[in-house]
MDAnalysis code that builds the backbone (N, CA, C; Angstrom):
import MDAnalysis as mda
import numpy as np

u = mda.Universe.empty(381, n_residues=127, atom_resindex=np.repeat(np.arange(127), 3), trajectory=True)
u.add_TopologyAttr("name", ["N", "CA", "C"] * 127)
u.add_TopologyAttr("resid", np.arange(1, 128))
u.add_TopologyAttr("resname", ["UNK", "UNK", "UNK", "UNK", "UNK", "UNK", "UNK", "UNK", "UNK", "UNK", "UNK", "UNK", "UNK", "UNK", "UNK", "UNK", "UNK", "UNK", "UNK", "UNK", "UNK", "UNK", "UNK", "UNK", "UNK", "UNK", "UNK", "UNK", "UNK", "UNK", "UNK", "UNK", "UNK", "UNK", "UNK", "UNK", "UNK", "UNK", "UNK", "UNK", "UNK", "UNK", "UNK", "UNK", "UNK", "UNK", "UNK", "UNK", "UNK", "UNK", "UNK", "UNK", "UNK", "UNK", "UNK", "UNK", "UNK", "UNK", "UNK", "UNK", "UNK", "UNK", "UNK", "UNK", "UNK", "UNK", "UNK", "UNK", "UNK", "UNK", "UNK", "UNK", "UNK", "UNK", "UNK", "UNK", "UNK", "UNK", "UNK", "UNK", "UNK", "UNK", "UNK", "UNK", "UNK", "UNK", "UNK", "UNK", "UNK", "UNK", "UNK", "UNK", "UNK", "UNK", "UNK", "UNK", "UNK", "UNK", "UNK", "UNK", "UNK", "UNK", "UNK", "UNK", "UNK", "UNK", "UNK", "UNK", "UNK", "UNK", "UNK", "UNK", "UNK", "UNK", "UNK", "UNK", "UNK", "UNK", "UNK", "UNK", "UNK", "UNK", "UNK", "UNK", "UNK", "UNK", "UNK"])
u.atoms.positions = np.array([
    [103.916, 150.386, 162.170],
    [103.109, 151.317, 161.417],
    [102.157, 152.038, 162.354],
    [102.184, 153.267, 161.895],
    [101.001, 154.543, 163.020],
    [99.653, 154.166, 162.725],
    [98.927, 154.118, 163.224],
    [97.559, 154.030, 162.970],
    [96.743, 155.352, 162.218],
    [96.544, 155.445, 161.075],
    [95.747, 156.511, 160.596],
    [94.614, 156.324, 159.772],
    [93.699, 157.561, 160.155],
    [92.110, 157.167, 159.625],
    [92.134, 158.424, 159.040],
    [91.988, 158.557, 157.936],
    [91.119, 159.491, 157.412],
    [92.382, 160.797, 157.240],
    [93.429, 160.731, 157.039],
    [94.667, 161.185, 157.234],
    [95.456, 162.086, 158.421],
    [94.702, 161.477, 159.735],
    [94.049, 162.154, 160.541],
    [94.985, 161.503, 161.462],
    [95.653, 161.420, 162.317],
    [96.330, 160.485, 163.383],
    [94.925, 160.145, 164.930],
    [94.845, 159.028, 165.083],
    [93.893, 159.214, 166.113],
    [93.991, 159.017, 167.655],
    [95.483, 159.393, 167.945],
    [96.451, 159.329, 168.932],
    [97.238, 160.856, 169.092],
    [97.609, 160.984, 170.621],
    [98.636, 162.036, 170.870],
    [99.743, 161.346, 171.203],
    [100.884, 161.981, 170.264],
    [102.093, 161.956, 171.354],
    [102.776, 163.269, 171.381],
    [103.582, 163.635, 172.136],
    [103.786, 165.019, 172.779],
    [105.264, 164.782, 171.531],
    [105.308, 166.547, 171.306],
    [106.189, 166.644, 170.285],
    [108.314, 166.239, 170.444],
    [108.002, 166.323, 172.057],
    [109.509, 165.551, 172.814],
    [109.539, 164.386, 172.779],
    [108.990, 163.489, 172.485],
    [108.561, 161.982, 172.524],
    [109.250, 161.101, 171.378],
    [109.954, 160.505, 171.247],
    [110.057, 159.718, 169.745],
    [109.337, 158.052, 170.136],
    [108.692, 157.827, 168.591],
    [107.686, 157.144, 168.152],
    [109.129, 156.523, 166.815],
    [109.648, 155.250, 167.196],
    [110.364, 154.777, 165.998],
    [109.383, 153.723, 165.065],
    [110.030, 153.811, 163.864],
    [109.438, 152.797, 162.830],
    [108.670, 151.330, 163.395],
    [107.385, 150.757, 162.995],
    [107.157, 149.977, 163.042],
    [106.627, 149.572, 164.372],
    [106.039, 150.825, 165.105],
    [105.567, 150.860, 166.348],
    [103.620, 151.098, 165.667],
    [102.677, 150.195, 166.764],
    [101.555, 150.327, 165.992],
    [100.688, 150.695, 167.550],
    [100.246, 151.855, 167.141],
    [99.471, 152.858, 168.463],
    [97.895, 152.953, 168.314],
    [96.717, 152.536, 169.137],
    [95.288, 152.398, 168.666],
    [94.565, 153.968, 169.196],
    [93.662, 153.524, 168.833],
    [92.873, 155.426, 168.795],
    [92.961, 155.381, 170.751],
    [92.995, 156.781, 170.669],
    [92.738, 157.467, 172.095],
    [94.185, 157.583, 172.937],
    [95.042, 156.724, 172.665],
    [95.793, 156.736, 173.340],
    [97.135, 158.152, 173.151],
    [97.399, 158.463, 174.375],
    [98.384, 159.403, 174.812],
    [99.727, 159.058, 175.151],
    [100.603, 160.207, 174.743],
    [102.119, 159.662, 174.650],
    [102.588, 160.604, 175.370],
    [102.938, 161.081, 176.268],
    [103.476, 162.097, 177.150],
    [104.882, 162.726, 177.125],
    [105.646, 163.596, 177.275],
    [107.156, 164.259, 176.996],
    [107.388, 163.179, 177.641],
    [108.764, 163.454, 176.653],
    [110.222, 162.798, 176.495],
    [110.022, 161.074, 176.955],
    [109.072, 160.532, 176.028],
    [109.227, 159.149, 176.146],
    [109.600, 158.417, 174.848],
    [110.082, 157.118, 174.690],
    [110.634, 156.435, 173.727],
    [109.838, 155.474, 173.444],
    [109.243, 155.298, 172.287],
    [108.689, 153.833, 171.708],
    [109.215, 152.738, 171.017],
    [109.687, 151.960, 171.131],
    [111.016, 151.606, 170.225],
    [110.100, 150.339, 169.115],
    [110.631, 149.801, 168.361],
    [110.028, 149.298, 167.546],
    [109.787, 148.558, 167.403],
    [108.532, 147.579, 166.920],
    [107.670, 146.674, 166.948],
    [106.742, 146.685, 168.353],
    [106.948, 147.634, 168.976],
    [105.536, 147.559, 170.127],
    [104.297, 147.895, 170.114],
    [103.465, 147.204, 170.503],
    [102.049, 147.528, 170.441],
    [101.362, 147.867, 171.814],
    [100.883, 149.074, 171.393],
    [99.492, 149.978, 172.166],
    [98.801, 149.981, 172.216],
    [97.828, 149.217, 173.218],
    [96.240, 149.584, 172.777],
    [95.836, 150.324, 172.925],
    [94.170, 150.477, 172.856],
    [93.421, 152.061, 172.695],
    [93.614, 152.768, 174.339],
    [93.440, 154.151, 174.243],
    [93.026, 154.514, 175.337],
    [93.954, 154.503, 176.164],
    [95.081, 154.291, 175.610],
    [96.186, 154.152, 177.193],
    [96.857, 155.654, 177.706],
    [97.219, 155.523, 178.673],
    [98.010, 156.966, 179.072],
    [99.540, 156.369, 179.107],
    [100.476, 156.969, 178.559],
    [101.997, 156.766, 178.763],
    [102.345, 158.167, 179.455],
    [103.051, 158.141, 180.430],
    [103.202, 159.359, 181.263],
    [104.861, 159.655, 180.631],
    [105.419, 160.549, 181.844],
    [106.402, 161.373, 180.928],
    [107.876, 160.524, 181.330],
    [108.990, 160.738, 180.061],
    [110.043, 159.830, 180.040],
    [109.916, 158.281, 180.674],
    [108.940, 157.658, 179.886],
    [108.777, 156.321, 179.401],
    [109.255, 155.707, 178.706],
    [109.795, 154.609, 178.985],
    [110.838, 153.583, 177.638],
    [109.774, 152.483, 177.628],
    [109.772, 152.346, 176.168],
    [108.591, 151.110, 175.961],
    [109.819, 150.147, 174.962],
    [110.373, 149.582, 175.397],
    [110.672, 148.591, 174.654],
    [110.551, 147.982, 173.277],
    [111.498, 147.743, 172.660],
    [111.134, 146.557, 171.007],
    [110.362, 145.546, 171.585],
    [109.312, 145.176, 170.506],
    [108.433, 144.108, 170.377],
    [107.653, 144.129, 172.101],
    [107.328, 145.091, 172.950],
    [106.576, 144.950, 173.948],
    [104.690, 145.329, 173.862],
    [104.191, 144.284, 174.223],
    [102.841, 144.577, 173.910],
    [101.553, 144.823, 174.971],
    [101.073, 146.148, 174.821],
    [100.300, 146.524, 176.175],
    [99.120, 146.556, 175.571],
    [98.350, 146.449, 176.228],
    [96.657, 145.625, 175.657],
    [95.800, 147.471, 176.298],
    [94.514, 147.109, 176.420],
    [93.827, 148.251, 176.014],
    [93.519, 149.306, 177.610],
    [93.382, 150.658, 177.913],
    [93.327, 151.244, 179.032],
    [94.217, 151.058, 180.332],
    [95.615, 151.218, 179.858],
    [96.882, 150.494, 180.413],
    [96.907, 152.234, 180.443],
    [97.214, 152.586, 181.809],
    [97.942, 153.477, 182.639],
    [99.496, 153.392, 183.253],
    [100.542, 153.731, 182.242],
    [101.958, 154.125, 182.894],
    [102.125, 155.249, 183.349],
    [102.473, 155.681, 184.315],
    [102.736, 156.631, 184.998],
    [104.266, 157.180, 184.545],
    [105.003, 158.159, 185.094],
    [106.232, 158.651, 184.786],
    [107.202, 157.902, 185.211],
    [108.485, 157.786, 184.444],
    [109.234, 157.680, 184.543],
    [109.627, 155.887, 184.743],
    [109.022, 155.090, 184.352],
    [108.673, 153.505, 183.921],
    [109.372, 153.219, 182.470],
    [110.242, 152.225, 182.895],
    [110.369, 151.198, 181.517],
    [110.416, 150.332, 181.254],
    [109.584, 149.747, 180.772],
    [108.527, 148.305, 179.931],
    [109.884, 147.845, 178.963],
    [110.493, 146.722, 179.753],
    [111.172, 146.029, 178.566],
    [110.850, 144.863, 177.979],
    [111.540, 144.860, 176.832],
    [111.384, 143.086, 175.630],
    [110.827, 142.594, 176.653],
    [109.815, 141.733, 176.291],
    [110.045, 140.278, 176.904],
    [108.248, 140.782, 178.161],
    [108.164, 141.774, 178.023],
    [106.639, 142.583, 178.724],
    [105.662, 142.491, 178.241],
    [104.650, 142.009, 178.786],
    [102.992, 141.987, 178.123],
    [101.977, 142.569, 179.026],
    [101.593, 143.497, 179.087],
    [100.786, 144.245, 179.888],
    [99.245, 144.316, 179.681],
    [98.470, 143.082, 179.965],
    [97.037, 143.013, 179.654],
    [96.040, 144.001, 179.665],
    [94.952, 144.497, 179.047],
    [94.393, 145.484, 179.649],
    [94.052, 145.915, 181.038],
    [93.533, 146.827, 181.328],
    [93.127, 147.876, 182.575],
    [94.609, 147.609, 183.380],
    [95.955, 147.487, 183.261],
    [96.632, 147.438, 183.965],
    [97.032, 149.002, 184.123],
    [97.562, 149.159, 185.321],
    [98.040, 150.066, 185.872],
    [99.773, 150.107, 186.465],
    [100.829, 151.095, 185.744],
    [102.074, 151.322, 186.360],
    [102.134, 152.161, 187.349],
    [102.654, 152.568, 188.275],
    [102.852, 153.755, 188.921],
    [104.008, 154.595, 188.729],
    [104.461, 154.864, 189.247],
    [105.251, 156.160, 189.113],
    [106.721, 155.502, 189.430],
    [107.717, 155.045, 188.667],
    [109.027, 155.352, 188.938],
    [109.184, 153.464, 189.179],
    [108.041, 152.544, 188.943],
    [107.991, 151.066, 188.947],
    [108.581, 150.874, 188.298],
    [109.894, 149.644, 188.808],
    [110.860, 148.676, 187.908],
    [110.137, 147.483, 187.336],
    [110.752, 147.415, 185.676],
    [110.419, 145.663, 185.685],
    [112.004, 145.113, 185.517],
    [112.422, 144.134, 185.949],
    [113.541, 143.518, 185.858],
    [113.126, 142.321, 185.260],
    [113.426, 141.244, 183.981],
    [113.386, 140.554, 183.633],
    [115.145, 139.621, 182.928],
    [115.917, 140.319, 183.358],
    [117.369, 139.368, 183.167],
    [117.996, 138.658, 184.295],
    [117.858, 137.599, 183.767],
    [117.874, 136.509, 185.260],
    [119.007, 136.479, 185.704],
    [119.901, 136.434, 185.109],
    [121.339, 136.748, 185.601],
    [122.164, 137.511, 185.182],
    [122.214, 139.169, 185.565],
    [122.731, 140.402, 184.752],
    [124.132, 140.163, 184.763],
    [124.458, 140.272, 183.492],
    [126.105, 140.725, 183.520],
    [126.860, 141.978, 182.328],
    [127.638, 142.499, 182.494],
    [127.499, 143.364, 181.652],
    [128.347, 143.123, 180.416],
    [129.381, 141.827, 180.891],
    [130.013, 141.418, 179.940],
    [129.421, 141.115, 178.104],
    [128.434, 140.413, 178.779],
    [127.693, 139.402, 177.884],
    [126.122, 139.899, 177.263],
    [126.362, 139.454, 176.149],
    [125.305, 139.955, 175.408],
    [123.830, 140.006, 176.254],
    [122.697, 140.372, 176.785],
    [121.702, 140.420, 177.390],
    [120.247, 139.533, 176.907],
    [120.479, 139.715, 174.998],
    [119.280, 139.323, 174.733],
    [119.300, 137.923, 174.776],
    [118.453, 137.348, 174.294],
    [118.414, 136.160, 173.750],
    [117.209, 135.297, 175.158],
    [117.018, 133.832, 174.654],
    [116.068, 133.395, 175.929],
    [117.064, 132.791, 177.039],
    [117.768, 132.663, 177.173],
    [119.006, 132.526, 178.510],
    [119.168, 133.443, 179.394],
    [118.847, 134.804, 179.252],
    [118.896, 135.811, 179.788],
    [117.718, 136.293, 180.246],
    [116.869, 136.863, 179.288],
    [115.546, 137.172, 179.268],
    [114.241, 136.709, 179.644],
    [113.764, 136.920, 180.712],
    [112.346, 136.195, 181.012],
    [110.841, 137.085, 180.815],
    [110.443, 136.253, 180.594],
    [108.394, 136.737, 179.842],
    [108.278, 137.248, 180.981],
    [107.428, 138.856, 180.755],
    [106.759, 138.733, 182.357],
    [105.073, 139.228, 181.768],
    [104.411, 138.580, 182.061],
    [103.365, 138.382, 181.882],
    [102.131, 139.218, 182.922],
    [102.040, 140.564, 183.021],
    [100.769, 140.802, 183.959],
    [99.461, 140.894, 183.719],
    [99.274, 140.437, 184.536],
    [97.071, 140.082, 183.925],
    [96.180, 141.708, 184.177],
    [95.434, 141.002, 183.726],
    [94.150, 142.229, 183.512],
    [93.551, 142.715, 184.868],
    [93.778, 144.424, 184.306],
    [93.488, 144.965, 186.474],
    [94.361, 144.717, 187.137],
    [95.303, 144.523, 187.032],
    [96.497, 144.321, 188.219],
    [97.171, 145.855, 188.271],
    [97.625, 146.166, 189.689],
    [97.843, 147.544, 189.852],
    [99.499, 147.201, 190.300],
    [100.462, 148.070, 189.749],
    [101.919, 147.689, 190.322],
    [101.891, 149.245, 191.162],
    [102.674, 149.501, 191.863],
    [102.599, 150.547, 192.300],
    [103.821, 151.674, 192.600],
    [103.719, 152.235, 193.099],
    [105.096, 153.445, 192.904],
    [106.411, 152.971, 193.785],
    [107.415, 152.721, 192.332],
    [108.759, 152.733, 193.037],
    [108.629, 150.997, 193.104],
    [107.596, 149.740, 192.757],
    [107.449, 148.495, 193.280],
    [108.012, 148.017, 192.325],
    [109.061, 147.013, 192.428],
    [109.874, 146.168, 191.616],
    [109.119, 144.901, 191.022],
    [109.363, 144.717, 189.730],
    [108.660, 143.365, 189.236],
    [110.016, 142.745, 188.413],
    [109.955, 141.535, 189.113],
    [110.840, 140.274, 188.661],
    [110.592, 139.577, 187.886],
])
């Protein structure tokens, strides 16, 4: 669900952007062209999402979280406040990729957990 006050949206997202069902976005925060929100993720206030961003189902980013372009935050991502993405940063969280086999589930998928103030930086891979 969108966050609305007063029938008023108290968020941008850029009109190239899709925002799917059941995504919940807090005041201030910015959504930049051609990025994807997919559903059940949470935004906190104040964040910047830069341009062609994939935010993942059920991924949850806490408050003044800076993604830069071209980043995608998958399942299984928790991004504490004041964190910072850079520009074009991987997260990899499937421990053993195959393309045969289904991906989700917890056999595959690992938590990645980054703390508060931590800066990843451009092009830097997270495992």
């Amino acid at each position: 669900m969108r966050k609305i006050i007063d029938g008023r949206k108290k968020y941008f997202v850029h009109e190239s952007s899709y925002v799917d069902d059941g995504v919940e976005i807090c005041d201030g925060t910015r959504i930049l062209h051609f990025s994807h929100i997919q559903s059940g993720a949470k935004i906190g206030k104040n964040c910047s999402i830069g341009q062609n961003v994939n935010i993942d189902n059920n991924v949850v980013i806490g408050n003044n979280v800076k993604i830069q372009n071209n980043v995608s935050v998958y399942e299984g991502v928790v991004l504490e406040d004041y964190v910072f993405c850079g520009p074009s940063m991987v997260f990899t969280n499937i421990f053993n990729p195959r393309y045969e086999y289904s991906q989700r589930g917890s056999e595959f998928c690992k938590k990645t957990l980054v703390k508060k103030g931590a800066s990843l930086g451009a092009n830097s891979t997270t495992v």
